[in-house]
C-alpha positions in Angstrom: -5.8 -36.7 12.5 -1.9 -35.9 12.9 -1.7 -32.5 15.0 1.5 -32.2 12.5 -0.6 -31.7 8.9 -2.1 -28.5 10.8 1.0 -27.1 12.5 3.0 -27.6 8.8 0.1 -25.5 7.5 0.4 -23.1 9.7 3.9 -23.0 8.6 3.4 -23.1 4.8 0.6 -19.8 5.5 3.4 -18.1 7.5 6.1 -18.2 4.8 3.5 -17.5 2.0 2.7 -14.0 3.9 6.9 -13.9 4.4 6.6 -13.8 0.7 4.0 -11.5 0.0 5.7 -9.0 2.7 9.3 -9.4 0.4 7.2 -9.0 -3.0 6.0 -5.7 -1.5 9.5 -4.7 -0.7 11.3 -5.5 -4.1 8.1 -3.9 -6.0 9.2 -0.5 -3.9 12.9 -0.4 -4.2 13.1 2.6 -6.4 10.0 4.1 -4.6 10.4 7.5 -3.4 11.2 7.4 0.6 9.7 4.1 0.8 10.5 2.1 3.8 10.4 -1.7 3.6 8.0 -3.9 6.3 9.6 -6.9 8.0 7.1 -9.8 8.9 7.1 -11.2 12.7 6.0 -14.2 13.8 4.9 -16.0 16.8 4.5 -19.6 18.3 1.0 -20.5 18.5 -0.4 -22.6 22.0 1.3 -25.4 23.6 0.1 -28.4 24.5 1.6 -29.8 27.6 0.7 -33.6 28.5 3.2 -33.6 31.4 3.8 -30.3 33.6 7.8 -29.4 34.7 8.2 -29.9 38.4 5.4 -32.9 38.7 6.4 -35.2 41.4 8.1 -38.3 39.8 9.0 -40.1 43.2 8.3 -39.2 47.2 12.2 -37.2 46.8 12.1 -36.2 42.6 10.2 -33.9 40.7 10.2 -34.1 36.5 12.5 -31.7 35.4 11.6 -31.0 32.0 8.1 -30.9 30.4 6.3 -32.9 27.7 4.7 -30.3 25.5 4.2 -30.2 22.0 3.4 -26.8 19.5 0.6 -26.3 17.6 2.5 -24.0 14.6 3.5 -20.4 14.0 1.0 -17.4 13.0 2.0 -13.5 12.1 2.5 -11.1 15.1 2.8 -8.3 12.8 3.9 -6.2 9.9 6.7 -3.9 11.4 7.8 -0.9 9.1 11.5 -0.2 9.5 12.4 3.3 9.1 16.5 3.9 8.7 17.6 6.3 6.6 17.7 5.7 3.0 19.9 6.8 0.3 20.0 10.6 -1.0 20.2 11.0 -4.6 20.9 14.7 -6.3 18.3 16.0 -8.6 18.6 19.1 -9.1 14.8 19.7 -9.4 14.5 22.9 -7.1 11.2 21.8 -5.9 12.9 18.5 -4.3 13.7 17.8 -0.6 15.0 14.9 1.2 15.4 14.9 5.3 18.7 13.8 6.5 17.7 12.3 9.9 14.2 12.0 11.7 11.0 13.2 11.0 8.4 13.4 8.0 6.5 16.5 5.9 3.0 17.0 6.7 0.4 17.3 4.2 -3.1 17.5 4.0 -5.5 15.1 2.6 -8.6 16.3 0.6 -11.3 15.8 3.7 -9.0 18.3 5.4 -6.8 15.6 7.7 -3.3 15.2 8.1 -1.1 12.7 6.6 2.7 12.4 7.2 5.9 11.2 4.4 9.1 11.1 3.9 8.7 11.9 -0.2 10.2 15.0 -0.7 9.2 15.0 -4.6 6.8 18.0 -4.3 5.6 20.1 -7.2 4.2 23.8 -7.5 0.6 23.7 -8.6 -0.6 26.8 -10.8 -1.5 28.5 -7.4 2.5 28.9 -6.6 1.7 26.1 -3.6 4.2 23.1 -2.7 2.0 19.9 -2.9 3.0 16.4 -3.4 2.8 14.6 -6.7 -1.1 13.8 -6.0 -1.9 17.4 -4.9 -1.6 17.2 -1.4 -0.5 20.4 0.3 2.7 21.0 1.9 1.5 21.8 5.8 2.7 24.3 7.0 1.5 26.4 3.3 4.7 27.7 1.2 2.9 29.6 -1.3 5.4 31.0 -3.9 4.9 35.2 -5.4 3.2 34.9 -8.6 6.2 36.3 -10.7 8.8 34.2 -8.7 11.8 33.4 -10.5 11.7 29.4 -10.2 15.4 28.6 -10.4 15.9 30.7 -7.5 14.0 28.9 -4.9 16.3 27.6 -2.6 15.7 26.0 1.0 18.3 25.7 3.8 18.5 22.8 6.1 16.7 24.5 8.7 13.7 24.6 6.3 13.8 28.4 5.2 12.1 28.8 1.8 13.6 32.1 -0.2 13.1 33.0 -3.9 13.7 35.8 -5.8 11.8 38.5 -7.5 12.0 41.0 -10.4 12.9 43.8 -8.8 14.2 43.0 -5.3 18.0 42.7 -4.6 17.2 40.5 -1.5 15.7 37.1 -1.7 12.3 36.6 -0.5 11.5 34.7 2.9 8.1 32.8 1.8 7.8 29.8 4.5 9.1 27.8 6.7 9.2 24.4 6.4 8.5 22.1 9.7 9.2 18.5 10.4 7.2 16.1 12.4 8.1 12.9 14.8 6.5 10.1 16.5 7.3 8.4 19.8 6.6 4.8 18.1 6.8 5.5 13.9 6.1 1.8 13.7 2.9 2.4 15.0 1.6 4.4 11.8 -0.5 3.2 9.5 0.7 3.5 5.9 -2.4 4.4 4.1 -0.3 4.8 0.5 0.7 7.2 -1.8 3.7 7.8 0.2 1.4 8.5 3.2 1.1 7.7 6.9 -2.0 8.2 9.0 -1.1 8.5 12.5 -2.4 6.1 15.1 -3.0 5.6 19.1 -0.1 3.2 19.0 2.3 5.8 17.2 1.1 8.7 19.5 0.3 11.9 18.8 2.7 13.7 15.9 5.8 16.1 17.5 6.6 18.9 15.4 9.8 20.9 15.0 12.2 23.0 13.3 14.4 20.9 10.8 17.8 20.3 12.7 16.5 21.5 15.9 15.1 19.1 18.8 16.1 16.0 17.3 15.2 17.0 13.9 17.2 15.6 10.8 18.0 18.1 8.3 16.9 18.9 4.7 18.6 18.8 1.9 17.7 20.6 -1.2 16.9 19.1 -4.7 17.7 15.7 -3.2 15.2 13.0 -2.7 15.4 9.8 -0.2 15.6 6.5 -1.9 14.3 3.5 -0.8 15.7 1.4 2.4 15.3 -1.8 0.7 17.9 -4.0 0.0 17.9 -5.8 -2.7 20.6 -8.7 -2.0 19.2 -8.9 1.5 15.6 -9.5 0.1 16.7 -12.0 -2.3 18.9 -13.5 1.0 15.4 -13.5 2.6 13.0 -14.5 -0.3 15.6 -17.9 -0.3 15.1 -18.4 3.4 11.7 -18.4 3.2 10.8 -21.0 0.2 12.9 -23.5 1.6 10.8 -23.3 4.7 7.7 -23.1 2.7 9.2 -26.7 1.0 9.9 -28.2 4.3 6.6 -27.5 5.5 4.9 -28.8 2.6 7.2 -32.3 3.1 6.0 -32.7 6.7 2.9 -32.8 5.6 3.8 -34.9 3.0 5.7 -37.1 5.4 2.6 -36.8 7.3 0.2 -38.0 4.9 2.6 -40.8 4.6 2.6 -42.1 8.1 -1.4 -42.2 8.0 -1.5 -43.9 4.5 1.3 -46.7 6.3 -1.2 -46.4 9.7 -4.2 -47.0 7.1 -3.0 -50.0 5.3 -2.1 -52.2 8.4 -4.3 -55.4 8.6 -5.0 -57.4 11.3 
């Protein structure tokens, strides 16, 4: 059997998970903080049927060597994390971070989880949480009589409202940011949420604006980093690769039907 129906196959599977990874991307480009994935790909094993450097007289050596590939397979799934857009809102419970860094929230089995959606909400207990009740870590609980359209929150995360009564805003949190040594590394779990890994390292936390910290920005929310022209660019790319797989091992199937018919 032709090593090439195999290595084209290897192709075609590599440019259909190209396609699922760009369908994933174009599905989230008005996703909240969403940041696309990038598929990477490898060569697969070699084999070599004359080595580089054999001796080809008593005084020459071969100077190239006869090899031959065996096809491509995924290395990996990389998430790419520049900054998207900010859009105003206006909703007074929205936050977008400017820079590095994600919210922590915690999960109902009382772990951690990390995002970059800023679309929080107040439950009926006066708490931040995110859209499927995840609370905001560190806790911003609001006063029960609170006036809601005076919650404000400075880039360095400072979370004041005001109350009947009181002159001076109220101080009722402080929001902190978190950072990896490798974001790449973190497992997007969904929802909006990261699980931190080994690879991604153990979560950094910080002031907003301080110690590398991007900044928030109040009743904004981060867009989507996905490009829609680029993935269309890229979605291109990869069916005409997909097609000129599938005609080498058309081409192939050719050559064995020509190799099948000879006669004696």
């Amino acid at each position: 059997m032709m090593r090439s129906l195999w290595t084209a196959a290897s192709g075609m599977m590599g440019q259909q998970f190209n396609i699922d990874t760009i369908s994933n991307n174009l599905s989230n480009v008005n996703t909240t903080g969403f940041k696309r994935n990038r598929a990477d790909f490898e060569d697969l094993l070699y084999q070599t049927t004359r080595t580089a450097g054999t001796p080809a007289t008593e005084q020459t050596l071969v100077p190239t060597p006869v090899t031959v590939g065996h096809g491509v397979k995924v290395a990996g799934s990389a998430k790419e994390f520049e900054q998207g857009s900010l859009q105003q809102t206006g909703n007074v419970s929205d936050l977008a971070i400017e820079g590095e860094g994600f919210f922590r929230v915690q999960d109902y089995d009382g772990t951690f989880s990390y995002t970059r959606d800023g679309s929080f909400k107040i439950d009926s207990n006066g708490q931040l949480v995110t859209n499927n009740g995840h609370r905001v870590v560190p806790e911003i609980i609001m006063p029960p009589d609170f006036i809601r359209n005076t919650l404000n929150v400075s880039q360095d995360g400072r979370v004041t409202v005001q109350v009947p009564g009181q002159d001076q805003p109220l101080e009722v949190g402080q929001m902190q940011l978190y950072r990896f040594v490798n974001p790449g590394g973190l497992n997007a779990v969904g929802q909006n949420l990261y699980k931190e890994t080994a690879a991604s390292g153990d979560a950094i936390g910080g002031t907003p604006g301080l110690e590398g910290m991007g900044r928030l920005q109040h009743k904004f929310l981060e867009m989507s980093n996905v490009s829609v022209v680029s993935e269309m660019v890229n979605m291109i790319v990869a069916q005409r690769a997909y097609e000129m797989n599938s005609r080498a091992i058309q081409t192939s199937d050719t050559m064995l039907g020509i190799a099948n018919g000879l006669k004696r």
